[in-house]
Biopython code that builds the backbone (N, CA, C, O; Angstrom):
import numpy as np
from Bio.PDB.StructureBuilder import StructureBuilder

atoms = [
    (1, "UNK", "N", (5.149, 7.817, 12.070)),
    (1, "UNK", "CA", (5.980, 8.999, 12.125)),
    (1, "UNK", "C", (5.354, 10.124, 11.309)),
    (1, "UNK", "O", (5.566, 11.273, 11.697)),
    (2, "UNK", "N", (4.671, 9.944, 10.317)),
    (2, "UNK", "CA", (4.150, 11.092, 9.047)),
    (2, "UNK", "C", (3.407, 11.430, 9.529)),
    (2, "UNK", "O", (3.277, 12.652, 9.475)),
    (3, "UNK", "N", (2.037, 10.385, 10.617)),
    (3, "UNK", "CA", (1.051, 10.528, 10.813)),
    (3, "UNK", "C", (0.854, 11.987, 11.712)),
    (3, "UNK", "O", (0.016, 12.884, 11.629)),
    (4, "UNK", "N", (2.172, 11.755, 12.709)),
    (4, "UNK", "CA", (2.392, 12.651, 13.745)),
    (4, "UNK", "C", (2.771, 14.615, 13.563)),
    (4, "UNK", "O", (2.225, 15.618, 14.024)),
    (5, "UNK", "N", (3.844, 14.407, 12.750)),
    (5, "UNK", "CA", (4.241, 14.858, 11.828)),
    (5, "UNK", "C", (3.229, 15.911, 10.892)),
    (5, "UNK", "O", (3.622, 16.993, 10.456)),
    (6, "UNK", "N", (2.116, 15.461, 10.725)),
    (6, "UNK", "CA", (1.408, 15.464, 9.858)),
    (6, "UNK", "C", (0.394, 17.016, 10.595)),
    (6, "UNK", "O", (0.031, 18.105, 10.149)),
    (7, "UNK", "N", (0.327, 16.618, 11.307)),
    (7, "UNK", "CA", (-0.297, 17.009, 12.584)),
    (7, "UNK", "C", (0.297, 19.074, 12.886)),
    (7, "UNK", "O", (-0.305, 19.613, 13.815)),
    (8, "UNK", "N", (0.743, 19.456, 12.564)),
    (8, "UNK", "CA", (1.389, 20.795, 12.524)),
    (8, "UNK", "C", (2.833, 20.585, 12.747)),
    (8, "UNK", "O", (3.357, 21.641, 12.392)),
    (9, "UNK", "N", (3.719, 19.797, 13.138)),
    (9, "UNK", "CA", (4.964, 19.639, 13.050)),
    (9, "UNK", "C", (5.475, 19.767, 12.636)),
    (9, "UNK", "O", (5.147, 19.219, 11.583)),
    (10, "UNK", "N", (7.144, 20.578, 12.401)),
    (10, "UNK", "CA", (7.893, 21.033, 11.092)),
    (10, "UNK", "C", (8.338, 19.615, 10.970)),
    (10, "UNK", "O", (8.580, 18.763, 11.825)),
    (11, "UNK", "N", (8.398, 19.595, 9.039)),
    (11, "UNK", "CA", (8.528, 18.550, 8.168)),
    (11, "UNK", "C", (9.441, 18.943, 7.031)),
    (11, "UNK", "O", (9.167, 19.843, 6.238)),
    (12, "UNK", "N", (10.845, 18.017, 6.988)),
    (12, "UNK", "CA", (11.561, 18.410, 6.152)),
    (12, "UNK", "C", (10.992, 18.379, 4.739)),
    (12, "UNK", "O", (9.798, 18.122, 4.589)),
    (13, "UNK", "N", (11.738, 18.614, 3.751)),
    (13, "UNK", "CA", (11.027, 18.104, 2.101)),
    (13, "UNK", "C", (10.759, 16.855, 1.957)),
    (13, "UNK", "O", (9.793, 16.740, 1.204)),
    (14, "UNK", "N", (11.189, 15.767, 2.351)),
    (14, "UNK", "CA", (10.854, 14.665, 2.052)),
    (14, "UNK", "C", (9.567, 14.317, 2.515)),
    (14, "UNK", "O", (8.795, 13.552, 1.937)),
    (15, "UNK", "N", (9.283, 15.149, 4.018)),
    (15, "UNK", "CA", (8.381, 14.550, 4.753)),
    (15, "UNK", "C", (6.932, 15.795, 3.989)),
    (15, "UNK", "O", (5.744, 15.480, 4.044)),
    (16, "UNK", "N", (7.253, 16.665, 3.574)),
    (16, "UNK", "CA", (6.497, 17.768, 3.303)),
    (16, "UNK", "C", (5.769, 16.681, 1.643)),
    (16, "UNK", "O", (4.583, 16.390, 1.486)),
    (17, "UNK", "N", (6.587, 16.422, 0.962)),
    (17, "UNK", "CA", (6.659, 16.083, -0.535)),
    (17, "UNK", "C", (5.584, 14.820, -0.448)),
    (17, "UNK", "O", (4.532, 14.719, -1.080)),
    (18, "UNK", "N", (6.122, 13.919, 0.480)),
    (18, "UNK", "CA", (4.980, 12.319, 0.938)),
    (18, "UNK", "C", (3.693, 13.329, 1.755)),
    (18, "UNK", "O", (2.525, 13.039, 1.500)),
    (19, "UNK", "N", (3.918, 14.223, 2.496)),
    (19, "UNK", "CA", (2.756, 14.025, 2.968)),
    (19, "UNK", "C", (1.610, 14.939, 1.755)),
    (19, "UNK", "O", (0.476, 15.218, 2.143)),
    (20, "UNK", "N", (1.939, 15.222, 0.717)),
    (20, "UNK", "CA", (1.279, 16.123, -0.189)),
    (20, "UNK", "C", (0.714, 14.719, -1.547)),
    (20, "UNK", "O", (0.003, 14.939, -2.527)),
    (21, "UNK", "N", (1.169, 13.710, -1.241)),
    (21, "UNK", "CA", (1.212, 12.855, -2.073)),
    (21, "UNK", "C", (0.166, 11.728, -1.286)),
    (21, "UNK", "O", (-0.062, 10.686, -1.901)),
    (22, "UNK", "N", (-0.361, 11.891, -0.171)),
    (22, "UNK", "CA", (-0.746, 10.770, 0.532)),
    (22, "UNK", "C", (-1.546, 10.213, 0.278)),
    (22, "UNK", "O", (-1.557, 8.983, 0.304)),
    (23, "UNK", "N", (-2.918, 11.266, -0.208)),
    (23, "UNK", "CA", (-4.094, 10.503, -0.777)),
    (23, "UNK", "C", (-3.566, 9.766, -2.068)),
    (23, "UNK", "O", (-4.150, 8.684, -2.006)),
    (24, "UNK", "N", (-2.949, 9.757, -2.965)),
    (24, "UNK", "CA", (-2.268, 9.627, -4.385)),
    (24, "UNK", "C", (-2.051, 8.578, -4.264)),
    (24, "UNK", "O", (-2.588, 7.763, -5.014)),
    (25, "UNK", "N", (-1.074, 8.138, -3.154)),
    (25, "UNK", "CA", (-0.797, 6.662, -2.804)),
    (25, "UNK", "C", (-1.604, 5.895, -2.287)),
    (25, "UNK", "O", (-1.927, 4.752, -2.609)),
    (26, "UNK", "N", (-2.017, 6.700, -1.267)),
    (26, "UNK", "CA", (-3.544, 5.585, -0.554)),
    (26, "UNK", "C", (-4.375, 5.170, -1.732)),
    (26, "UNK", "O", (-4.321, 4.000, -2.113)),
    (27, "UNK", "N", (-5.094, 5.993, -2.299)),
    (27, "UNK", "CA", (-5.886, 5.729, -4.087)),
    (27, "UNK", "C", (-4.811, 4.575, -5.225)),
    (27, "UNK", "O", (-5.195, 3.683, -5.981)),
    (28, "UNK", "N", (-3.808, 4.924, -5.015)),
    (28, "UNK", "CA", (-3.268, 3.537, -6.035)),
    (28, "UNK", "C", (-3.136, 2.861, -5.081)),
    (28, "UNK", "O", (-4.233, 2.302, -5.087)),
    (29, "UNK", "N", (-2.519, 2.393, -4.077)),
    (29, "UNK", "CA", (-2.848, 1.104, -3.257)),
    (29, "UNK", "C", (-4.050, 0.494, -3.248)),
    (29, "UNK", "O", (-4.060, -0.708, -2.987)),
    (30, "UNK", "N", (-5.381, 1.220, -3.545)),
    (30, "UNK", "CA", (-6.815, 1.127, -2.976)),
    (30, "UNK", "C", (-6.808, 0.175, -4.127)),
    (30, "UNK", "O", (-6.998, -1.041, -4.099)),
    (31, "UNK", "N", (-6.512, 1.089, -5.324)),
    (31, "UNK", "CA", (-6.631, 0.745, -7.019)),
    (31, "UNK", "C", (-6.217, -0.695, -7.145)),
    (31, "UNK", "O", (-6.882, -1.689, -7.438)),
    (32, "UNK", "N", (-5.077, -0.562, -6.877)),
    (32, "UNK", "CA", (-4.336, -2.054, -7.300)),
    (32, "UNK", "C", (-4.673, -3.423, -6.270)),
    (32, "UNK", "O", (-4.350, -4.597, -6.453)),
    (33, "UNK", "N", (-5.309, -2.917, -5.327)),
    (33, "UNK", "CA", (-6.414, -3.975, -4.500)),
    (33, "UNK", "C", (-7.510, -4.384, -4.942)),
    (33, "UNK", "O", (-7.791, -5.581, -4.898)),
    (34, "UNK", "N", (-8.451, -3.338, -5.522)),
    (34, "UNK", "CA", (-9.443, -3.556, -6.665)),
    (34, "UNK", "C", (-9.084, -4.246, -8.015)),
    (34, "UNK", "O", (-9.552, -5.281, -8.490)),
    (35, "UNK", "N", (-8.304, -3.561, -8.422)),
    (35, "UNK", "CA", (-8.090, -4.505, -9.720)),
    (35, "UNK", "C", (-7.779, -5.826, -9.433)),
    (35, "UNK", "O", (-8.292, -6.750, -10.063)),
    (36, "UNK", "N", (-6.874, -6.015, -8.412)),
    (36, "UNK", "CA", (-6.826, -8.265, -8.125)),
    (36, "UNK", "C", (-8.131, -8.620, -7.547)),
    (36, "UNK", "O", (-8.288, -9.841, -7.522)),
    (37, "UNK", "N", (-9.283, -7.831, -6.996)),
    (37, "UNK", "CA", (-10.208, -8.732, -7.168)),
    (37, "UNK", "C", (-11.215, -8.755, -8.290)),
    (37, "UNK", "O", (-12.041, -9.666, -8.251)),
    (38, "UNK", "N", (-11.268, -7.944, -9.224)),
    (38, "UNK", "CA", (-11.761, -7.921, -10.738)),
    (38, "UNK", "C", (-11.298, -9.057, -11.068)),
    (38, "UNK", "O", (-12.000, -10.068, -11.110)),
    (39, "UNK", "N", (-9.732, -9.018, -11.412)),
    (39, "UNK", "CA", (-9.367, -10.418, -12.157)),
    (39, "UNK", "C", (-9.951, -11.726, -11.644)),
    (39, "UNK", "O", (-10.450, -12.648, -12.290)),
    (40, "UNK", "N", (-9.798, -11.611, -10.513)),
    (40, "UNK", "CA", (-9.843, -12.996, -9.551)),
    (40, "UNK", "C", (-11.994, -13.071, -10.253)),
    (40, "UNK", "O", (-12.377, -14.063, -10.873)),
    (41, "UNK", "N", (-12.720, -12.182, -10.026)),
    (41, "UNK", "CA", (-14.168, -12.573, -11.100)),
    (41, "UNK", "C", (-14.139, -12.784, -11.631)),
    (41, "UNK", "O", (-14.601, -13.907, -11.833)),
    (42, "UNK", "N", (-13.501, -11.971, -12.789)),
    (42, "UNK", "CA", (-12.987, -12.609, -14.681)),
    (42, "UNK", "C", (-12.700, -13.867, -14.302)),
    (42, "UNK", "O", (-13.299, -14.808, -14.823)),
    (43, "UNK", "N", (-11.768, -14.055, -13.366)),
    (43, "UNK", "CA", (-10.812, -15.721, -13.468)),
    (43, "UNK", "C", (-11.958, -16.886, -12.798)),
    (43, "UNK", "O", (-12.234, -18.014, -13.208)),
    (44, "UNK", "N", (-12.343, -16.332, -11.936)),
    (44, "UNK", "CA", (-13.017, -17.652, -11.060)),
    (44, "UNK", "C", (-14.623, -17.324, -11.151)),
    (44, "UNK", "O", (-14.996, -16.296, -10.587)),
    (45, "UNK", "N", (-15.765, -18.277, -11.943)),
    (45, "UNK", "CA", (-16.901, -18.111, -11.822)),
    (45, "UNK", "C", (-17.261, -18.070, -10.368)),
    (45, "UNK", "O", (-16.709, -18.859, -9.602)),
    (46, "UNK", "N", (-18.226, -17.132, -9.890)),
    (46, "UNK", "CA", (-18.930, -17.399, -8.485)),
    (46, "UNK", "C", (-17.496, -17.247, -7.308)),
    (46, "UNK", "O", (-17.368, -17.990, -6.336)),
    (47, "UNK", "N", (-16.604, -16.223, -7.640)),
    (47, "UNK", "CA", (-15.680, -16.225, -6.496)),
    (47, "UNK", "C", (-15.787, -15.398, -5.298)),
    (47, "UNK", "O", (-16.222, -14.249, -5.364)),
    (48, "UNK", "N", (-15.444, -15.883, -4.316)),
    (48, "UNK", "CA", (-15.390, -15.717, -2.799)),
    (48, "UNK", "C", (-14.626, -14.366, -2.718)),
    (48, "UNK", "O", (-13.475, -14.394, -2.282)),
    (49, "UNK", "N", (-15.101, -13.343, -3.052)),
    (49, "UNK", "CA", (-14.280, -11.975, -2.733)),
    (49, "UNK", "C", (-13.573, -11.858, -1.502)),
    (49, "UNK", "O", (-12.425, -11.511, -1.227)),
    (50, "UNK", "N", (-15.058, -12.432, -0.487)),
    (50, "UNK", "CA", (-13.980, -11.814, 1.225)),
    (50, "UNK", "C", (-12.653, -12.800, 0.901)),
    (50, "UNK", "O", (-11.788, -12.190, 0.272)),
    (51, "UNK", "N", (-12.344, -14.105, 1.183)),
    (51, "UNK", "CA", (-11.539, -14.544, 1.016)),
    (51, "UNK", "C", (-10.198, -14.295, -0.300)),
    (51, "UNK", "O", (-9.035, -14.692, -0.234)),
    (52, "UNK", "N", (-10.831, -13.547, -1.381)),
    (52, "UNK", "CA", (-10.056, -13.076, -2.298)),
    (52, "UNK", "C", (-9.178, -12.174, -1.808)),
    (52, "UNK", "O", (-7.953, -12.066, -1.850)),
    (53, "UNK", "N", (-10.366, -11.330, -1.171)),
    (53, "UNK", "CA", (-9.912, -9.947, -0.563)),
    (53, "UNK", "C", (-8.584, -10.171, 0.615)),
    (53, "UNK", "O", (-7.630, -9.393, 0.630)),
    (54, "UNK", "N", (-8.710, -11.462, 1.667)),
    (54, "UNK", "CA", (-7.748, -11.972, 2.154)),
    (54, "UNK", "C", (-6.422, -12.554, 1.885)),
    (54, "UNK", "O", (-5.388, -12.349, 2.521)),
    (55, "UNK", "N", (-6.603, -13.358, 0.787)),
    (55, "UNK", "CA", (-5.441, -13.635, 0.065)),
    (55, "UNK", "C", (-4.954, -12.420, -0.269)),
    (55, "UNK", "O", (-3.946, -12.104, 0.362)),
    (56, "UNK", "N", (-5.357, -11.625, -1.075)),
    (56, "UNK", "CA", (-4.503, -10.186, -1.833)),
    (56, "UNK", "C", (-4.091, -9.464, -0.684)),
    (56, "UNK", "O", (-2.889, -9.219, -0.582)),
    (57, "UNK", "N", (-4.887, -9.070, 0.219)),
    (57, "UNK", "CA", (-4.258, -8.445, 1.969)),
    (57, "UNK", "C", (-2.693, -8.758, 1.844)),
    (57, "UNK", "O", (-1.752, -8.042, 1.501)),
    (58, "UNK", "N", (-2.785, -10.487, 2.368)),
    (58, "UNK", "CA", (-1.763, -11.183, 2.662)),
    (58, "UNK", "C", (-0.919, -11.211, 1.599)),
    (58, "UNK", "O", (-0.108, -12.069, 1.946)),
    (59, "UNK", "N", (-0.639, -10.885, 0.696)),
    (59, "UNK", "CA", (0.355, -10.943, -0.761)),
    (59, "UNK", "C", (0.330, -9.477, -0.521)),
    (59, "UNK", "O", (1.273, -9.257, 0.239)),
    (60, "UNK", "N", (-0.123, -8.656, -0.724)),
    (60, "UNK", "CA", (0.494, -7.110, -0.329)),
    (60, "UNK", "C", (1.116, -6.652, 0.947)),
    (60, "UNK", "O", (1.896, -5.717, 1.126)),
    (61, "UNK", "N", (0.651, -7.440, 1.734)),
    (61, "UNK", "CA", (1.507, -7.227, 3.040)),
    (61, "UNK", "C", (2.729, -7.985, 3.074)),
    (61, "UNK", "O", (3.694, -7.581, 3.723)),
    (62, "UNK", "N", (2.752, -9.088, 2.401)),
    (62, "UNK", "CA", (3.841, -9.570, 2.306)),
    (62, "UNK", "C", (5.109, -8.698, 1.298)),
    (62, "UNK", "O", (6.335, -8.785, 1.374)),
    (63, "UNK", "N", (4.409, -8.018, 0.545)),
    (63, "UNK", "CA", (5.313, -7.021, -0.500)),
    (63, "UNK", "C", (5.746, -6.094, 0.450)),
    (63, "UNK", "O", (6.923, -5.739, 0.372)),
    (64, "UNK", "N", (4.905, -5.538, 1.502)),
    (64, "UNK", "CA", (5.321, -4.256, 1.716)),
    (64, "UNK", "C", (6.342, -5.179, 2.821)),
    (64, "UNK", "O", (7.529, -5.316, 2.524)),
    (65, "UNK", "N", (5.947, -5.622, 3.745)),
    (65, "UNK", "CA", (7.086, -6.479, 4.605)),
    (65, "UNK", "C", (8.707, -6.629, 3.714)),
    (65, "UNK", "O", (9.701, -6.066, 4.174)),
    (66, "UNK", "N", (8.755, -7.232, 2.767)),
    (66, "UNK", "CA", (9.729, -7.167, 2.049)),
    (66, "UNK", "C", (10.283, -5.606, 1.347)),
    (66, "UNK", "O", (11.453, -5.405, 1.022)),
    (67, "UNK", "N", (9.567, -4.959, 1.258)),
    (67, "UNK", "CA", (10.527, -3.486, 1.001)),
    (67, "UNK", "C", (10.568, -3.095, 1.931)),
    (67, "UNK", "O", (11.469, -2.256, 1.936)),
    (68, "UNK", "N", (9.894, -3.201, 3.298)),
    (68, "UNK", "CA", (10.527, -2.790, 5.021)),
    (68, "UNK", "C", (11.997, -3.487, 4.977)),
    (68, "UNK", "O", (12.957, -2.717, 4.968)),
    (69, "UNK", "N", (12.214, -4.707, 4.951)),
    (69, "UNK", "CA", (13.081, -5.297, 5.284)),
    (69, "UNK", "C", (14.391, -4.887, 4.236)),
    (69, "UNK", "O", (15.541, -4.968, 4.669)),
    (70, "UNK", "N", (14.139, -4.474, 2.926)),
    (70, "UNK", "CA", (14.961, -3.879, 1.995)),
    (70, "UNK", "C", (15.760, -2.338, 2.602)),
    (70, "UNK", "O", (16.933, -2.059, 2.849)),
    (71, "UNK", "N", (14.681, -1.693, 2.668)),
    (71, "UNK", "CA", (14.818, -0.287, 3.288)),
    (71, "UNK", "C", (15.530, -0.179, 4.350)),
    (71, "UNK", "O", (16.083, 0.908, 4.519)),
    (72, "UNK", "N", (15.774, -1.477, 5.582)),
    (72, "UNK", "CA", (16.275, -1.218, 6.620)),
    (72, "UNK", "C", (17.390, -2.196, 6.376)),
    (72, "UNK", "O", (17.616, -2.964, 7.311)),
    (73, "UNK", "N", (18.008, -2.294, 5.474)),
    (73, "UNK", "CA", (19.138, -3.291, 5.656)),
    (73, "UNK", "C", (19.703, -2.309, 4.203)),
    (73, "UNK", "O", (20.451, -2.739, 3.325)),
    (74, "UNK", "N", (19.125, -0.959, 4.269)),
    (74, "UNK", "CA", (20.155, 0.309, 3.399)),
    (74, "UNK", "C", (20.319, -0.334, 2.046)),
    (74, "UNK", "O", (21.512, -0.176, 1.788)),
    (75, "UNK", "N", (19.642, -1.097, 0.855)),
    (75, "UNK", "CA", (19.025, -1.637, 0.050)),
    (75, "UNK", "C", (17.957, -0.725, -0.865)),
    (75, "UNK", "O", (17.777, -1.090, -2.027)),
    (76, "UNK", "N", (17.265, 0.423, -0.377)),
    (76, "UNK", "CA", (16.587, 1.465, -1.580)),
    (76, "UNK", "C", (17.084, 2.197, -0.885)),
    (76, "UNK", "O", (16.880, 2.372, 0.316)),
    (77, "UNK", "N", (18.311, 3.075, -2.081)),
    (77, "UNK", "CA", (18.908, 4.176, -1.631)),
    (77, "UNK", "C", (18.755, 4.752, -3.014)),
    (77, "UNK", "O", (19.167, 5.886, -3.259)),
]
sb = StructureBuilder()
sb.init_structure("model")
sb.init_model(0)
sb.init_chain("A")
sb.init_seg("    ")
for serial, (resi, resn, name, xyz) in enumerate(atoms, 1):
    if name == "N":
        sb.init_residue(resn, " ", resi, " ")
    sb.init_atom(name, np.array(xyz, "f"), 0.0, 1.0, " ", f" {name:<3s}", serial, name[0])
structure = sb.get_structure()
């Protein structure tokens, strides 16, 4: 919807406010993907990043799945 939106479309404040914020979020999402595979080196000699990198995917997608499912059952208000 933002993506579209994004695009020259009038955008209320909310949509004006996220889309001024986008890189901000994309960069801490990026961030906090990087930092679990730092630890996961610190933690595990000789560790398997791609597969690190898979596990953390799947545990962040599983987060964001769960605040979808929050958000639409009117839960972050």
């Amino acid at each position: 919807m933002l993506a579209h939106k994004l695009k020259g479309h009038s955008m209320n404040p909310v949509e004006q406010d996220i889309a001024r914020r986008k890189n901000e979020i994309i960069a801490e999402v990026n961030a906090l993907f990087n930092a679990n595979i730092k630890f996961t080196d610190w933690d595990v000699p000789e560790a398997d990043n791609e597969l690190a990198g898979k596990l953390i995917l799947e545990i962040m997608q599983e987060a964001l799945d769960g605040l979808k499912a929050k958000l639409d059952a009117g839960e972050l208000k």
